[in-house]
Biopython code that builds the backbone (N, CA, C, O; Angstrom):
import numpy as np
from Bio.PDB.StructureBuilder import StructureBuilder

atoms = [
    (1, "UNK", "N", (53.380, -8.067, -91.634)),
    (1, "UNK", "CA", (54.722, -8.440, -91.192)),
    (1, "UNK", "C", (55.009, -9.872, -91.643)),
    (1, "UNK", "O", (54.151, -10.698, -91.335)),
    (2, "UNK", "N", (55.610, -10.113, -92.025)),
    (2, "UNK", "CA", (57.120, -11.438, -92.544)),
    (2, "UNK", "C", (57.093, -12.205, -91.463)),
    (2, "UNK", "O", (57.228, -11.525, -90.446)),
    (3, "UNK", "N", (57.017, -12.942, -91.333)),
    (3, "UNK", "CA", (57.902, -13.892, -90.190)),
    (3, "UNK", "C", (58.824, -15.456, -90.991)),
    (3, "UNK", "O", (58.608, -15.876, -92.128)),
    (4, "UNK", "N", (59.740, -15.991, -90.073)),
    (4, "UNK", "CA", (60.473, -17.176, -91.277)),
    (4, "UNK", "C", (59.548, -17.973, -90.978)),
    (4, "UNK", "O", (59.611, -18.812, -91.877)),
    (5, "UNK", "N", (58.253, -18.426, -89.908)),
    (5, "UNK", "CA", (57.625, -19.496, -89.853)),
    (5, "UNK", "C", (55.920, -19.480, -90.928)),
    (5, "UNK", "O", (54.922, -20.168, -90.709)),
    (6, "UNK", "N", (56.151, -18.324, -92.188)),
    (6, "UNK", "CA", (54.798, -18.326, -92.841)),
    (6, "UNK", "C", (55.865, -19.085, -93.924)),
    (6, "UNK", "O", (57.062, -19.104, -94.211)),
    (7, "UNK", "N", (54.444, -19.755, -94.356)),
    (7, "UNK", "CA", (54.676, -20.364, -96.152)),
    (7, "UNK", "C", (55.239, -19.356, -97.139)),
    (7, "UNK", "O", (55.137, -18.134, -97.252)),
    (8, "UNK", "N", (55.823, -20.237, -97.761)),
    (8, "UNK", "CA", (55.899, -18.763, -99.458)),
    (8, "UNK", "C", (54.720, -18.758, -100.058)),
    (8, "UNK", "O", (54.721, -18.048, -101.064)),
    (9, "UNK", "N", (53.598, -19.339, -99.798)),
    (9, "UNK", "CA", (52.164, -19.185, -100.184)),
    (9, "UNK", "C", (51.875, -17.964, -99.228)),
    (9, "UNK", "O", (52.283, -16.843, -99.532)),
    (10, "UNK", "N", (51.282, -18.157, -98.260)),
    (10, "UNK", "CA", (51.112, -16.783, -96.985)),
    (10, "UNK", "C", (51.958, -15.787, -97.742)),
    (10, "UNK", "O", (51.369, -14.936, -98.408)),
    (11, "UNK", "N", (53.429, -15.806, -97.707)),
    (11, "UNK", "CA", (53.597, -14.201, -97.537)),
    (11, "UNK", "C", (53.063, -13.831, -99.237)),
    (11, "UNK", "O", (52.862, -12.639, -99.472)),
    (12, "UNK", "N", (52.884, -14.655, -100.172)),
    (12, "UNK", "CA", (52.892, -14.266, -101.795)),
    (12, "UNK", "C", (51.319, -13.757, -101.905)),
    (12, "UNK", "O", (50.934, -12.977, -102.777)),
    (13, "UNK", "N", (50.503, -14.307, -100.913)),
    (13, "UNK", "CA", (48.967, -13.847, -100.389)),
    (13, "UNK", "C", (48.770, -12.395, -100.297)),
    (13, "UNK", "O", (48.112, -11.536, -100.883)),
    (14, "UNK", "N", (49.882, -12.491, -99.007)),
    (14, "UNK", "CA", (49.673, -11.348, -98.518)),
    (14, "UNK", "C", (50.034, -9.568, -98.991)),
    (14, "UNK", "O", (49.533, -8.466, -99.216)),
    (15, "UNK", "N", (51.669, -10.586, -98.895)),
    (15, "UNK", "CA", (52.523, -9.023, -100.453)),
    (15, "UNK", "C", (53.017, -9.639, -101.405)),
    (15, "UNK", "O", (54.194, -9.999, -101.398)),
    (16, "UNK", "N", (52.183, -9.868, -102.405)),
    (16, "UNK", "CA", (52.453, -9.899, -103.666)),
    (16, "UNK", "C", (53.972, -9.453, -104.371)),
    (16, "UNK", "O", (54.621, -10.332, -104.939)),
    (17, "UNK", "N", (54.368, -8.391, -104.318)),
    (17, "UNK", "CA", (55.334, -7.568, -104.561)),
    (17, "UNK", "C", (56.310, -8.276, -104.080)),
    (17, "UNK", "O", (57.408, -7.762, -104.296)),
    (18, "UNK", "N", (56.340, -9.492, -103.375)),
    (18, "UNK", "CA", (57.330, -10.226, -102.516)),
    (18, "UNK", "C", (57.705, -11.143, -104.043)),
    (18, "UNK", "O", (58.866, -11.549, -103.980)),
    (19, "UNK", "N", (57.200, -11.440, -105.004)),
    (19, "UNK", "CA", (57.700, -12.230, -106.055)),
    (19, "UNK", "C", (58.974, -12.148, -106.552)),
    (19, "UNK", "O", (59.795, -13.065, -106.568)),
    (20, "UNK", "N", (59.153, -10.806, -107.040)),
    (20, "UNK", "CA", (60.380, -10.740, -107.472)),
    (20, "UNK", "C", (61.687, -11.191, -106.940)),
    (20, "UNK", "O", (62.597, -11.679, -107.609)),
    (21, "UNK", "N", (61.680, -10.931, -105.420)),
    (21, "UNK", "CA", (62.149, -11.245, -104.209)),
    (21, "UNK", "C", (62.889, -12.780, -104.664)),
    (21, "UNK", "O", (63.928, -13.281, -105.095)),
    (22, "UNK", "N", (61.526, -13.077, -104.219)),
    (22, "UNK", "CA", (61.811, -14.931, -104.251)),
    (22, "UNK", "C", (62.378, -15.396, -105.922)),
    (22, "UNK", "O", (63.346, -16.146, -106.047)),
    (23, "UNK", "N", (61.828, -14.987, -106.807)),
    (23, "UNK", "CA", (62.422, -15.174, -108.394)),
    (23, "UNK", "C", (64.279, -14.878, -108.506)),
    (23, "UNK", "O", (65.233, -15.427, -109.057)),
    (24, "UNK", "N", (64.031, -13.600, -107.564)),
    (24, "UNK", "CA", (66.000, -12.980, -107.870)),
    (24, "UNK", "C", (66.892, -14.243, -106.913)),
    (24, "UNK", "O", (68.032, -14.537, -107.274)),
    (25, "UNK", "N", (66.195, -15.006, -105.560)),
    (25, "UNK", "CA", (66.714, -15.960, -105.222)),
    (25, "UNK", "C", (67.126, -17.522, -106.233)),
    (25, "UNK", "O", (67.844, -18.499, -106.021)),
    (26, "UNK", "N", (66.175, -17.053, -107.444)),
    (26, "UNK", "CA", (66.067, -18.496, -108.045)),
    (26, "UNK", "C", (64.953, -19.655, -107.714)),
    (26, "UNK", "O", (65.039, -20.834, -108.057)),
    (27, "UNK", "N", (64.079, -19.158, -107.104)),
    (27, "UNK", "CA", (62.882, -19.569, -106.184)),
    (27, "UNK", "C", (61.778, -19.385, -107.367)),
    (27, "UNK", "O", (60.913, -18.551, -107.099)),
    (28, "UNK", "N", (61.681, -19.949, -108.478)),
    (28, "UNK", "CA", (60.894, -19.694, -109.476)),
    (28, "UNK", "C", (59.529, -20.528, -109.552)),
    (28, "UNK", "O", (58.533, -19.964, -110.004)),
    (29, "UNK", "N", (59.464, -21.771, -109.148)),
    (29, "UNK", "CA", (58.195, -22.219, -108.725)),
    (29, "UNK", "C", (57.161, -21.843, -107.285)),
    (29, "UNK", "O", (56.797, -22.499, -106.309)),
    (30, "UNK", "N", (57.000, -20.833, -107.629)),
    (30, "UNK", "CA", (56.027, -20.207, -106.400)),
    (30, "UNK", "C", (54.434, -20.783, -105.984)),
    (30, "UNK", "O", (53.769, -20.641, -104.958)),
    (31, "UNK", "N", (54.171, -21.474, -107.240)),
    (31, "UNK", "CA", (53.414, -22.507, -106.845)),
    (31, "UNK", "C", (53.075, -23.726, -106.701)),
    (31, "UNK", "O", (51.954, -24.225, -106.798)),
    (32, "UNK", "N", (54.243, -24.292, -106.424)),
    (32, "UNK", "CA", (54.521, -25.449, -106.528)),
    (32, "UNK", "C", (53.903, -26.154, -104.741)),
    (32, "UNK", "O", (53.331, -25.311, -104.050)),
    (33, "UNK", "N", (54.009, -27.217, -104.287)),
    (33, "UNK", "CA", (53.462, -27.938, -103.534)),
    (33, "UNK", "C", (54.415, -27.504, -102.502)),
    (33, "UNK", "O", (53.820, -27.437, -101.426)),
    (34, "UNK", "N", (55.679, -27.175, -102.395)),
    (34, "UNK", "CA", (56.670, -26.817, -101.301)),
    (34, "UNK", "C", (55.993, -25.106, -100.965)),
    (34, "UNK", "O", (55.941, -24.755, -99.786)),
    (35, "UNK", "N", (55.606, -24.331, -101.846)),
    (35, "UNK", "CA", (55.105, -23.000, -101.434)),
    (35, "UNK", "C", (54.245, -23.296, -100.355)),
    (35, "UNK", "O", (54.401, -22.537, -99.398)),
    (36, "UNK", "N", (53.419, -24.134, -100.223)),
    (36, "UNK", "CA", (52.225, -24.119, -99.501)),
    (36, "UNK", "C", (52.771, -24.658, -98.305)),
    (36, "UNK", "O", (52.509, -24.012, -97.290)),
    (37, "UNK", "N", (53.447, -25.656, -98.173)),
    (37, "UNK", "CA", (53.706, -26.839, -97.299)),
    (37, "UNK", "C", (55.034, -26.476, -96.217)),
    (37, "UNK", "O", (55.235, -26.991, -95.117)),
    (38, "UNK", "N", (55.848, -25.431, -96.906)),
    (38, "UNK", "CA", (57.345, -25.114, -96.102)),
    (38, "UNK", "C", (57.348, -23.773, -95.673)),
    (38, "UNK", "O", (57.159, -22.716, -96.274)),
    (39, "UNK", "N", (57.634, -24.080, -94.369)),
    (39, "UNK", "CA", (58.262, -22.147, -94.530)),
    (39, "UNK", "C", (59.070, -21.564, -95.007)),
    (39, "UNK", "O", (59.786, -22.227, -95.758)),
    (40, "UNK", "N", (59.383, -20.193, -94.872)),
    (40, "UNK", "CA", (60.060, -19.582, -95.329)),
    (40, "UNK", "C", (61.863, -20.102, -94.984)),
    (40, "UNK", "O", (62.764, -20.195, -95.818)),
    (41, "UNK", "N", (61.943, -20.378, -93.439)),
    (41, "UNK", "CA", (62.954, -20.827, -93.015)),
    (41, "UNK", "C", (63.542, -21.970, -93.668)),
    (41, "UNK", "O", (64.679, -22.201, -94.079)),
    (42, "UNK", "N", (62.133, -22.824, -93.651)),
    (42, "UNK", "CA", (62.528, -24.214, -94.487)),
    (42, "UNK", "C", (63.171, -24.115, -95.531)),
    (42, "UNK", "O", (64.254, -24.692, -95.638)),
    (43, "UNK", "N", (62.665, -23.383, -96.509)),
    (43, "UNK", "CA", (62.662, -23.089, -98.024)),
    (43, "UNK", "C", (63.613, -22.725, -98.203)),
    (43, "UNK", "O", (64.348, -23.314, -98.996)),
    (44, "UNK", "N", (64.040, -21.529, -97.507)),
    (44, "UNK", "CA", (65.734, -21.051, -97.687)),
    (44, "UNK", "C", (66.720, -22.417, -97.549)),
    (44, "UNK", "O", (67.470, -22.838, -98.430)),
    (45, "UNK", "N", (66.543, -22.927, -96.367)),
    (45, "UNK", "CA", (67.749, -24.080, -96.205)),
    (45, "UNK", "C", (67.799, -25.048, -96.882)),
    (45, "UNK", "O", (68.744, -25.835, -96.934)),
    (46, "UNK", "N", (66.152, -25.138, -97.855)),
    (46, "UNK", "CA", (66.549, -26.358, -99.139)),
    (46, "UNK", "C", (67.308, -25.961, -100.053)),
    (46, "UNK", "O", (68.306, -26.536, -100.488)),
    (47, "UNK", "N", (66.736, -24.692, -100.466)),
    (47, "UNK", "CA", (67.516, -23.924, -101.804)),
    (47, "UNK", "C", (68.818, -23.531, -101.686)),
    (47, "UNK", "O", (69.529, -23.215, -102.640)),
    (48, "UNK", "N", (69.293, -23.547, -100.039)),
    (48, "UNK", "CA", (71.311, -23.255, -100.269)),
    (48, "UNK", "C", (71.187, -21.338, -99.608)),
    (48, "UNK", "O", (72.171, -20.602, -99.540)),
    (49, "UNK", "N", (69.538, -20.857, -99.149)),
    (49, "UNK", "CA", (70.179, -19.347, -98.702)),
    (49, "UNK", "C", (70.195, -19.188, -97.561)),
    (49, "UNK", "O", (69.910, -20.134, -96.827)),
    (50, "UNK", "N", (70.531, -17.949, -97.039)),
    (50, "UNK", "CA", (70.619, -17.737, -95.717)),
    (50, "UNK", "C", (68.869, -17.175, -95.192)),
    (50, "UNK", "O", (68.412, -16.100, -95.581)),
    (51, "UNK", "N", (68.299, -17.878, -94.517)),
    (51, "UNK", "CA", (66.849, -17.113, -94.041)),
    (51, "UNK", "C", (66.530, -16.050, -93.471)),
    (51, "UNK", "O", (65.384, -15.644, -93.278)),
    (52, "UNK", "N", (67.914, -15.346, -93.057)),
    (52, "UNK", "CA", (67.510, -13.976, -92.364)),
    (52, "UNK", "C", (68.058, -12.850, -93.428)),
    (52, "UNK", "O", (67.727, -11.693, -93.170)),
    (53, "UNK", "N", (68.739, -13.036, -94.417)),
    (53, "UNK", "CA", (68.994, -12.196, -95.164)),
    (53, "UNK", "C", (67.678, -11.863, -96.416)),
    (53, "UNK", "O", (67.283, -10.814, -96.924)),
    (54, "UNK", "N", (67.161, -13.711, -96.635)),
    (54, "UNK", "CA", (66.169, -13.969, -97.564)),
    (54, "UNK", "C", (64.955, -12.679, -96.888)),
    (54, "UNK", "O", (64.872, -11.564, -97.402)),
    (55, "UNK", "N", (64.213, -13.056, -95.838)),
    (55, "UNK", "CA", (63.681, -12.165, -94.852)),
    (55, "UNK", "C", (63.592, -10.720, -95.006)),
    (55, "UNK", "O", (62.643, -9.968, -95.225)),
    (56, "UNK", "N", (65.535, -10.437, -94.733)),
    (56, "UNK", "CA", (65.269, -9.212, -94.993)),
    (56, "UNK", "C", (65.091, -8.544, -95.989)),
    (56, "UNK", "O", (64.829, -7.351, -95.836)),
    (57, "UNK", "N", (65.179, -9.108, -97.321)),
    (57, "UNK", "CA", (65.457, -8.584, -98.704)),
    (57, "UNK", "C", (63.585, -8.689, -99.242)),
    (57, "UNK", "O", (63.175, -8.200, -100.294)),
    (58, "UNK", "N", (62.765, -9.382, -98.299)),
    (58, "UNK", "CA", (61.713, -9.513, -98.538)),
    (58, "UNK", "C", (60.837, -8.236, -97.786)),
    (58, "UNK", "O", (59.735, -7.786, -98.101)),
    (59, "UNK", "N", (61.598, -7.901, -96.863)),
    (59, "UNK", "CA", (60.671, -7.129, -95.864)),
    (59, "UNK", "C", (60.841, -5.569, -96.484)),
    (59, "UNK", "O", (60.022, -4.656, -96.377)),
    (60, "UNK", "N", (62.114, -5.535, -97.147)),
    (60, "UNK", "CA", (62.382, -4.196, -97.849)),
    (60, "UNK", "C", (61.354, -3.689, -98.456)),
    (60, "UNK", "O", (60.989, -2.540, -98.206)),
    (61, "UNK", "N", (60.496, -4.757, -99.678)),
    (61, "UNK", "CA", (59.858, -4.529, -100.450)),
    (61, "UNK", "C", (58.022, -4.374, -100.101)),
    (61, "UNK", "O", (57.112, -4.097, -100.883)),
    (62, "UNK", "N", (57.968, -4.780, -98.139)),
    (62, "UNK", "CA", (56.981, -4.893, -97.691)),
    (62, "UNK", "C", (56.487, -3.381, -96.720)),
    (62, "UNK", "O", (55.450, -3.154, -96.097)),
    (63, "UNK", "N", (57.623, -2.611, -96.912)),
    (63, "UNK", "CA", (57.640, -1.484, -95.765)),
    (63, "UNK", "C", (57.611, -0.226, -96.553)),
    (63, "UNK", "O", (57.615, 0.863, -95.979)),
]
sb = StructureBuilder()
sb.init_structure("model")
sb.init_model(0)
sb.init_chain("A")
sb.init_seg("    ")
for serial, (resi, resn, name, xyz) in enumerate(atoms, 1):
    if name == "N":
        sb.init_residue(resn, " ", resi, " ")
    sb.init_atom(name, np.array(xyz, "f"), 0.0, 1.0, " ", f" {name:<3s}", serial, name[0])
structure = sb.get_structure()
């Protein structure tokens, strides 16, 4: 399960398949020092998205 308080490191650990996800956001450095360090919540509100839509478009690909 997803939650907005894991890293984009954690969930990219966990489901892989979550890449594309984050790439179609424009989220193209997945390993960069913010993957490890921000959550998911965080991450959305730097990049300009909404975190519960980000979430859900992630969880699609996890179920």
């Amino acid at each position: 399960m997803i939650t907005k308080d894991m890293t984009i490191a954690q969930i990219l650990r966990a489901f892989p398949q979550t890449a594309d996800i984050f790439r179609s956001y424009g989220m193209h450095c997945l390993s960069c020092p913010g993957a490890t360090g921000e959550s998911l919540e965080q991450a959305a509100m730097v990049h300009g998205f909404d975190a519960d839509k980000l979430l859900e478009d992630l969880l699609k690909v996890t179920q």
